[in-house]
N, CA, C and O atoms as a GROMACS GRO file, in nm:
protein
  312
    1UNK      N    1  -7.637  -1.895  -7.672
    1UNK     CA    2  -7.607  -2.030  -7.712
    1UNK      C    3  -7.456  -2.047  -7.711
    1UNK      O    4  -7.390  -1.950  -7.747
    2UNK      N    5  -7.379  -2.184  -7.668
    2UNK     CA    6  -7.290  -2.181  -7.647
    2UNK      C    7  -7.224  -2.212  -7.770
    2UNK      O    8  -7.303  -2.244  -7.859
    3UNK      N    9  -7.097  -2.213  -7.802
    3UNK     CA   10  -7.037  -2.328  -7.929
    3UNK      C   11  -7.026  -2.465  -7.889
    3UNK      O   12  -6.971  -2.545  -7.965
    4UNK      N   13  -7.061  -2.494  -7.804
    4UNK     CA   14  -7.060  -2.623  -7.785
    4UNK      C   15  -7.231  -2.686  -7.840
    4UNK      O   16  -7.256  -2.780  -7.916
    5UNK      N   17  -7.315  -2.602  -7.777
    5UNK     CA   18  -7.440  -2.624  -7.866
    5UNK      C   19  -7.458  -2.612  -8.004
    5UNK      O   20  -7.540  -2.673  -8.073
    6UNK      N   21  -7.357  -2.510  -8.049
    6UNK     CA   22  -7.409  -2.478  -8.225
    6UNK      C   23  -7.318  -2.618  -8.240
    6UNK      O   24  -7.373  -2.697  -8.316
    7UNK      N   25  -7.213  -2.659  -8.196
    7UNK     CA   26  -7.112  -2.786  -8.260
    7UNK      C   27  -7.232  -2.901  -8.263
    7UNK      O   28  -7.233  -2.984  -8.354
    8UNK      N   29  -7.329  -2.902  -8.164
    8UNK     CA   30  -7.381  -3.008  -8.199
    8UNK      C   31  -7.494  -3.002  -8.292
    8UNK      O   32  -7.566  -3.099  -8.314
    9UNK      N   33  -7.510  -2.876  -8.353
    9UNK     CA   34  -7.618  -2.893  -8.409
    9UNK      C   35  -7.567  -2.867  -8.567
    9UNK      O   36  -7.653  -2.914  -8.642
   10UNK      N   37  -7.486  -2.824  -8.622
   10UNK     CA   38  -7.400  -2.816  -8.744
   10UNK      C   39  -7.398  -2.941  -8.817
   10UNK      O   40  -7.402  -2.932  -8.940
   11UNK      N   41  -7.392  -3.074  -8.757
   11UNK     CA   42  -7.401  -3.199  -8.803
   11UNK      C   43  -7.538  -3.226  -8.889
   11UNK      O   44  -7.534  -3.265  -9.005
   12UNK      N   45  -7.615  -3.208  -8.842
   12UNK     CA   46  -7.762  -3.231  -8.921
   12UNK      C   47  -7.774  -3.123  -9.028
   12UNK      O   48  -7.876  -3.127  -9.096
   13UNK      N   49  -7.678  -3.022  -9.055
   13UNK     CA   50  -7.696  -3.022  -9.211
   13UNK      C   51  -7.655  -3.043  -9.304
   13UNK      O   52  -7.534  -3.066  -9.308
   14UNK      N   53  -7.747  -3.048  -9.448
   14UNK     CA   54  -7.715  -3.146  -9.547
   14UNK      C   55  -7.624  -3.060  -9.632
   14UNK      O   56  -7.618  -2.937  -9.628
   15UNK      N   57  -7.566  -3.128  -9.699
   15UNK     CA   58  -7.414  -3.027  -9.780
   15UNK      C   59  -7.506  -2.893  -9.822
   15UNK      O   60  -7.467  -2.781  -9.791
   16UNK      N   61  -7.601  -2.909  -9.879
   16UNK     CA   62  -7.675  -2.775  -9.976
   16UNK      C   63  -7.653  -2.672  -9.855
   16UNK      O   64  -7.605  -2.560  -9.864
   17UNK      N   65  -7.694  -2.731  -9.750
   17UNK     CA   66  -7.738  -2.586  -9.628
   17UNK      C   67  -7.616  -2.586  -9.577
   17UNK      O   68  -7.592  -2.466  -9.566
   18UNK      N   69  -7.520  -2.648  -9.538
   18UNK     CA   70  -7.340  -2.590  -9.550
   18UNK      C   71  -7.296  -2.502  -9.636
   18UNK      O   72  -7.224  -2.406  -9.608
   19UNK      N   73  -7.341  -2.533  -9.756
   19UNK     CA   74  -7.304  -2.440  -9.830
   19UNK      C   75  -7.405  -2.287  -9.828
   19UNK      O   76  -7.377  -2.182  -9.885
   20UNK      N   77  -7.489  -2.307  -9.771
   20UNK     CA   78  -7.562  -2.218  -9.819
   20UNK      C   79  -7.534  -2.123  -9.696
   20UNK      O   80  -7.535  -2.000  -9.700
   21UNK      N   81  -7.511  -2.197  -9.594
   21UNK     CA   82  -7.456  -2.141  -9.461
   21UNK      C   83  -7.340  -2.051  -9.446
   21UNK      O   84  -7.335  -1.950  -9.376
   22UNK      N   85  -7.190  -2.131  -9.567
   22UNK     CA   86  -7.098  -2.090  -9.650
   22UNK      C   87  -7.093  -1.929  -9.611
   22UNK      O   88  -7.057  -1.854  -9.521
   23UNK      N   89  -7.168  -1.932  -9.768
   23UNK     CA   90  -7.241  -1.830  -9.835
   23UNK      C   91  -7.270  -1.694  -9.725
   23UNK      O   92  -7.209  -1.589  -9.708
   24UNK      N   93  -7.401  -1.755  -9.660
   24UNK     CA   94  -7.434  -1.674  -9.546
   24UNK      C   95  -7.302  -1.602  -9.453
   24UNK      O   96  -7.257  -1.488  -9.439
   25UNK      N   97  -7.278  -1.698  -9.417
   25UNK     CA   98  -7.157  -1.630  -9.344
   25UNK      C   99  -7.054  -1.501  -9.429
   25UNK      O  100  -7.057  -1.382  -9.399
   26UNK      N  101  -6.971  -1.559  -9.533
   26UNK     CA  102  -6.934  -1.493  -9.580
   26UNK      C  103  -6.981  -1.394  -9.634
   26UNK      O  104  -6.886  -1.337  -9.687
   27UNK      N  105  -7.091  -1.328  -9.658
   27UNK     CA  106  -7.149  -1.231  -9.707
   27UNK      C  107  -7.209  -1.130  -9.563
   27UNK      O  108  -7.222  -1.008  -9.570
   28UNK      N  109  -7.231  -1.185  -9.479
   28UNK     CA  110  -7.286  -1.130  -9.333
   28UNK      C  111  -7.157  -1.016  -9.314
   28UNK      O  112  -7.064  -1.009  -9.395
   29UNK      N  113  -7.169  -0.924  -9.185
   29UNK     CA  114  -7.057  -0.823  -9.166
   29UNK      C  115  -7.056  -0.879  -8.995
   29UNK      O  116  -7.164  -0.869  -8.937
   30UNK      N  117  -6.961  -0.927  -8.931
   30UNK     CA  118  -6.951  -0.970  -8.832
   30UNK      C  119  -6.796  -1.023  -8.776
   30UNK      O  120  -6.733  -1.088  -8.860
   31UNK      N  121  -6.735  -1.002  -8.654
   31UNK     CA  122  -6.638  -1.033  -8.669
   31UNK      C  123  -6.636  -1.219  -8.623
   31UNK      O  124  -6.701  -1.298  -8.554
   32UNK      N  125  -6.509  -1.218  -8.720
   32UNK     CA  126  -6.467  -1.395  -8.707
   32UNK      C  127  -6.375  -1.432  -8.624
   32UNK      O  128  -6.252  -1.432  -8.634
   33UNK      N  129  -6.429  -1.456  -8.562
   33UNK     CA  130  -6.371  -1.489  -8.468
   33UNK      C  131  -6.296  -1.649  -8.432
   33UNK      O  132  -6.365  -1.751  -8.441
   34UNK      N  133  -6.150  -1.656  -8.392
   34UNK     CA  134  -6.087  -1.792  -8.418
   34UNK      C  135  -6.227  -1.953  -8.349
   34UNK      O  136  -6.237  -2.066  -8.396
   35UNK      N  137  -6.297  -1.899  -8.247
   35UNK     CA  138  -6.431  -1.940  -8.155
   35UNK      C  139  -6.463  -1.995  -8.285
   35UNK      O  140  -6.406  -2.090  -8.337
   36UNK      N  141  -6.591  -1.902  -8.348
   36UNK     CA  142  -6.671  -1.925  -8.472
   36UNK      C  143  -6.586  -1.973  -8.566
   36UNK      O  144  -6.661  -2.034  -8.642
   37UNK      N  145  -6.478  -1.982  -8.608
   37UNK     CA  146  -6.423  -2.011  -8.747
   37UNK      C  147  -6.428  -2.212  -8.710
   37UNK      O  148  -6.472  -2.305  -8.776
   38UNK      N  149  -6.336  -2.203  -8.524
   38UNK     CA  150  -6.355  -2.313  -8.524
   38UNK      C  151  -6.460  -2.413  -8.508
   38UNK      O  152  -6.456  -2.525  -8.559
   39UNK      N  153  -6.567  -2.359  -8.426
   39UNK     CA  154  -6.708  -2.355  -8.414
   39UNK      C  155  -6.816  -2.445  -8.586
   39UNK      O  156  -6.900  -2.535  -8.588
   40UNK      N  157  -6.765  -2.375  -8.677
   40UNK     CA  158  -6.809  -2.377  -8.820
   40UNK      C  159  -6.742  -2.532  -8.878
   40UNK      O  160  -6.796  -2.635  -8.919
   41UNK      N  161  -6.623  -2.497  -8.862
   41UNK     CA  162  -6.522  -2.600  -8.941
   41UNK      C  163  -6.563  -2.734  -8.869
   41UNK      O  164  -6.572  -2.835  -8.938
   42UNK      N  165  -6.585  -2.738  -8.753
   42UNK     CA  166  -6.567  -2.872  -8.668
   42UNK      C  167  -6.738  -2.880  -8.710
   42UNK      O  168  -6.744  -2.994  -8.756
   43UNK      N  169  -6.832  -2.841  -8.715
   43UNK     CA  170  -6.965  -2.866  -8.764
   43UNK      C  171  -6.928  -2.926  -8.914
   43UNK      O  172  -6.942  -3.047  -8.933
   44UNK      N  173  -6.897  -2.866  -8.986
   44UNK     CA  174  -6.886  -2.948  -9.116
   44UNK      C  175  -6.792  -3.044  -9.160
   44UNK      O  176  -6.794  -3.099  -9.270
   45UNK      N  177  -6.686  -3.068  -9.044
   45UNK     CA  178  -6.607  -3.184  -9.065
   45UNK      C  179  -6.710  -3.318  -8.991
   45UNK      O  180  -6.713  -3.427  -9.049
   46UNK      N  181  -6.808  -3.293  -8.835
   46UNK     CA  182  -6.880  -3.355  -8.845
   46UNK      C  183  -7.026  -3.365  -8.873
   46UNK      O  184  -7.123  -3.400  -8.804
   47UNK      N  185  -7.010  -3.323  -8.998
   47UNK     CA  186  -7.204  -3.342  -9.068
   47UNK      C  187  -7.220  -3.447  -9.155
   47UNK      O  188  -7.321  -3.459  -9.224
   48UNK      N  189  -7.089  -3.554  -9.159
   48UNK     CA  190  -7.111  -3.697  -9.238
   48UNK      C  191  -7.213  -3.746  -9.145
   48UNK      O  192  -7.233  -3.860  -9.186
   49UNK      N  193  -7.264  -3.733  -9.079
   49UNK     CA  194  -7.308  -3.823  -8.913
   49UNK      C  195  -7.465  -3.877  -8.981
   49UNK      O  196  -7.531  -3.976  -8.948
   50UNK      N  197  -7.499  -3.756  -9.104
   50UNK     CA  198  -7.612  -3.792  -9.154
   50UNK      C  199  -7.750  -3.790  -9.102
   50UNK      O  200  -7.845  -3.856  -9.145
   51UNK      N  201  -7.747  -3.676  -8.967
   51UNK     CA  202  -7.854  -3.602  -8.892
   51UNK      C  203  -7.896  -3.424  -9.002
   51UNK      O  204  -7.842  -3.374  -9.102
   52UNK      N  205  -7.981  -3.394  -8.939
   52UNK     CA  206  -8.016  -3.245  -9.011
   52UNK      C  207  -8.057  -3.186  -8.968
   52UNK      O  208  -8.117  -3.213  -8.864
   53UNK      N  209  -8.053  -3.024  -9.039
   53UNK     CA  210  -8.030  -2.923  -8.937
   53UNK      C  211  -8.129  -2.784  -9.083
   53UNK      O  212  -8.084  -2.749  -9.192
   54UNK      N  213  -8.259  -2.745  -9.021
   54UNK     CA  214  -8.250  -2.678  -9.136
   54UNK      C  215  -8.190  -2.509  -9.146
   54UNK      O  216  -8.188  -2.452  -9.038
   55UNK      N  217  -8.154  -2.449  -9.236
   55UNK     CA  218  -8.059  -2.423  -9.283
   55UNK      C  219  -8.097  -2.270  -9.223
   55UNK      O  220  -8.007  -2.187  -9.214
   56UNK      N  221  -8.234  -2.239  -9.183
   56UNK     CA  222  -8.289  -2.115  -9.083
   56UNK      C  223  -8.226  -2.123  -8.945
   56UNK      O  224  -8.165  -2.033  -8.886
   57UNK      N  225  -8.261  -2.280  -8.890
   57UNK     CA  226  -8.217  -2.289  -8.791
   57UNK      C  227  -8.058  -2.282  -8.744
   57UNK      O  228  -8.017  -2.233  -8.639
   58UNK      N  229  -7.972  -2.349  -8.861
   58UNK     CA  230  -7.844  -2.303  -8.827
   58UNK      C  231  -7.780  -2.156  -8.834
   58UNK      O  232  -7.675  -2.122  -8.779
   59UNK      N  233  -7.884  -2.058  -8.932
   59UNK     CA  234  -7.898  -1.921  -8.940
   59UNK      C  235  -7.873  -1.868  -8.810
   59UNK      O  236  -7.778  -1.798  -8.773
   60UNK      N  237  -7.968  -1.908  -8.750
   60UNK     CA  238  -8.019  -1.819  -8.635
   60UNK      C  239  -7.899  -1.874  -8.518
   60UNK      O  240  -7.865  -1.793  -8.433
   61UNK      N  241  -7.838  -2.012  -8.516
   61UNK     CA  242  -7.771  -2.069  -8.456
   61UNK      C  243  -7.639  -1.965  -8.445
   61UNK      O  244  -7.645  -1.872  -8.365
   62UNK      N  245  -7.526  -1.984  -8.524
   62UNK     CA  246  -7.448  -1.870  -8.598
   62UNK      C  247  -7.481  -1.738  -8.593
   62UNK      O  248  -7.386  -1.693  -8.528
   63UNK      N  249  -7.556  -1.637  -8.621
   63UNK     CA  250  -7.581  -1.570  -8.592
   63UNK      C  251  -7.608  -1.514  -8.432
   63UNK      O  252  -7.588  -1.394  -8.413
   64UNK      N  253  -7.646  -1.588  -8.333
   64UNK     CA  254  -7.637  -1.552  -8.190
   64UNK      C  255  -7.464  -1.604  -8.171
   64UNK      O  256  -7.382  -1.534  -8.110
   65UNK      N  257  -7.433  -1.724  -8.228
   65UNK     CA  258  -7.249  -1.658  -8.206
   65UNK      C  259  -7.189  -1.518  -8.213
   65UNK      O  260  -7.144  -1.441  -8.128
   66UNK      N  261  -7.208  -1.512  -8.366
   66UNK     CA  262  -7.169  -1.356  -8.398
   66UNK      C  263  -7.171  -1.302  -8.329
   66UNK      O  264  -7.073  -1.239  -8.288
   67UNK      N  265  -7.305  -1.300  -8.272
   67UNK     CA  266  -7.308  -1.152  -8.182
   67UNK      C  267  -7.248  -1.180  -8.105
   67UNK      O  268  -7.179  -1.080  -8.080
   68UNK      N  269  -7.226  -1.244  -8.051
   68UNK     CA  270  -7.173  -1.263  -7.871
   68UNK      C  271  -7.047  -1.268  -7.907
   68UNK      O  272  -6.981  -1.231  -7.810
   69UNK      N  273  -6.976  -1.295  -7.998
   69UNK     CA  274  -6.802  -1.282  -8.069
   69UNK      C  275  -6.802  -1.139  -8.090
   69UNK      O  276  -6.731  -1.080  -8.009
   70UNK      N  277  -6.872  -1.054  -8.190
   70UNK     CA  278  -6.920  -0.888  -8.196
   70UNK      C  279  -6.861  -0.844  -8.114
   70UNK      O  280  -6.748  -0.797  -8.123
   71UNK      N  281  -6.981  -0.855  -7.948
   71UNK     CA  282  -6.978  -0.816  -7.821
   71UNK      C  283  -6.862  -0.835  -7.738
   71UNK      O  284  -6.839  -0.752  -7.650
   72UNK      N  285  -6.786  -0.931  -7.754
   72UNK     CA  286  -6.657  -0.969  -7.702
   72UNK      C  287  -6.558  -0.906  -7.770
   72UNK      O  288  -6.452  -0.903  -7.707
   73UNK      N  289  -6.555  -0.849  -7.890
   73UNK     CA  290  -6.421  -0.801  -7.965
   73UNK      C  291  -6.446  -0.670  -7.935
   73UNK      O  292  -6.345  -0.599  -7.935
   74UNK      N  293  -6.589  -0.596  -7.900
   74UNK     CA  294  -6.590  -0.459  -7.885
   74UNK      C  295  -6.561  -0.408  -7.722
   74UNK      O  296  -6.522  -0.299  -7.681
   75UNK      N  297  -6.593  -0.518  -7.654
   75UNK     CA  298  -6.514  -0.530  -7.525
   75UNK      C  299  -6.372  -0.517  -7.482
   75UNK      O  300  -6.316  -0.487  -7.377
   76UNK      N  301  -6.323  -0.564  -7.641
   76UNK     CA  302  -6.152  -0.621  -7.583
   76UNK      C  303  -6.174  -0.719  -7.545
   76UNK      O  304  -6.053  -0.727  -7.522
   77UNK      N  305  -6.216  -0.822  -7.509
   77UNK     CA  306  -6.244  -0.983  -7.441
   77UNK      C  307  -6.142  -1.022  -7.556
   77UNK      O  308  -6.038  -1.080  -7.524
   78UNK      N  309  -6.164  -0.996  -7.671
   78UNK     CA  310  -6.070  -1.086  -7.767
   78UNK      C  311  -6.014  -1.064  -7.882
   78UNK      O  312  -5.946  -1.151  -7.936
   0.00000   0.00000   0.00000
């Protein structure tokens, strides 16, 4: 999945599952990558839009970033 797909799908969730997403993230072991940090931020600057996203699905969304950010930092890509 690209970040351009998780950007569009970050909007449809409701503050609870941002936060809870938050949470998730920060507690996960994964590298952060400047991609994902911006990836995240630009989803919750646009989730006023008042679409939704449930909070598994943005799980799983994020999480196939990770990895592919993971896979790229253990490469050297970044």
């Amino acid at each position: 999945m690209s970040i351009k797909e998780i950007l569009e799908e970050l909007p449809r969730l409701t503050p609870e599952e941002r936060q809870e997403l938050r949470d998730w993230l920060a507690a996960d072991e994964f590298a952060e990558t400047d991609e994902l940090i911006a990836a995240v931020d630009e989803g919750i600057r646009s989730a006023q839009s008042g679409s939704s996203l449930s909070i598994e699905e943005a799980k799983e969304l994020i999480h196939k970033c990770a990895l592919r950010s993971a896979s790229a930092l253990k490469q050297g890509k970044i």
